[in-house]
C-alpha positions in Angstrom: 79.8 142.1 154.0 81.9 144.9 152.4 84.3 142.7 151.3 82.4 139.7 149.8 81.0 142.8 147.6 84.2 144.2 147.0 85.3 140.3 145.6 82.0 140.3 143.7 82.6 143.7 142.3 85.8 142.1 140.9 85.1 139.0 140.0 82.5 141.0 137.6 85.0 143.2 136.5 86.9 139.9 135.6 84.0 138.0 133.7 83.8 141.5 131.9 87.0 142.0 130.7 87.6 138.1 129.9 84.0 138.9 127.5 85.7 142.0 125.7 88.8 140.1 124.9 87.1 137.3 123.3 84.2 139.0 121.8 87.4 141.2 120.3 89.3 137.7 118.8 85.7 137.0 117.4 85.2 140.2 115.6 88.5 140.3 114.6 88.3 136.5 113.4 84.7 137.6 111.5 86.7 140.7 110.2 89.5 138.3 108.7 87.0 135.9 106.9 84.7 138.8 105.5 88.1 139.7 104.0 88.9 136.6 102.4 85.2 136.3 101.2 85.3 139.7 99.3 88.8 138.3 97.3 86.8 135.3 96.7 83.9 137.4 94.7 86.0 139.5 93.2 87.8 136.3 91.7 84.3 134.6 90.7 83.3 137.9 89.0 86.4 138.2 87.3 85.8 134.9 86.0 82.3 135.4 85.4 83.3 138.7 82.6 85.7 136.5 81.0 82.8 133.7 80.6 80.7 136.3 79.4 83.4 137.8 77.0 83.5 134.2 75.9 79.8 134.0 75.6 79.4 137.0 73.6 82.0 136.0 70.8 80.1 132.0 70.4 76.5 133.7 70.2 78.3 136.4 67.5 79.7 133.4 65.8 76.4 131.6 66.4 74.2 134.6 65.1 76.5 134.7 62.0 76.2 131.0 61.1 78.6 128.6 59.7 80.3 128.7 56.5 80.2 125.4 54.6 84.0 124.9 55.4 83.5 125.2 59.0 80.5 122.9 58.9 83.0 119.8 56.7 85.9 121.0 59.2 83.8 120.1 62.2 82.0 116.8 60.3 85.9 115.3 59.8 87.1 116.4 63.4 84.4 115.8 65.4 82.2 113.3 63.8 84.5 111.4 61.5 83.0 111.8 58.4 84.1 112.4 54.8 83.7 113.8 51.4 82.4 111.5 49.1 85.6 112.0 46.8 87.9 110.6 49.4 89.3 107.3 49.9 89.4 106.2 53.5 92.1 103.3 54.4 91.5 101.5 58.0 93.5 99.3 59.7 92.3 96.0 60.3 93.9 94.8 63.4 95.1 91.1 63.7 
């Protein structure tokens, strides 16, 4: 009777020691990916102040307004317009 107590005393000590070892690789696995996490935010909210920076300097430009050379700058580039004293040529494939 002692000695199946004795094994059973052990065989607890086992199932113990065998649970601090892994609960150990799992906090020490958790501890790893917290890590990474925090270099991940700090990247985004780097990011996010240079987006704001960014932000800042359109609504500035926004609140100022455009000048009219901005506004015929953009109508050429963006929209394809032109002044009414210019001549346009296209090219008529075929």
């Amino acid at each position: 009777m002692k000695r199946v107590r004795q094994r059973q005393g052990v065989f607890l000590k086992l199932l113990l020691a065998v649970f601090v070892i892994y609960a150990s690789v799992q906090i020490a696995d958790l501890q790893i990916q917290i890590a990474q996490k925090k270099r991940t935010i700090e990247q985004y909210e780097a990011q996010n102040a240079e987006l704001e920076v960014r932000n800042q300097t359109i609504q500035n430009e926004l609140d100022k307004g455009l000048s009219d050379e901005q506004v015929a700058k953009i109508a050429q580039e963006k929209l394809g317009l032109v002044d009414a004293d210019e001549t346009v040529f296209m090219a008529i494939p075929g």
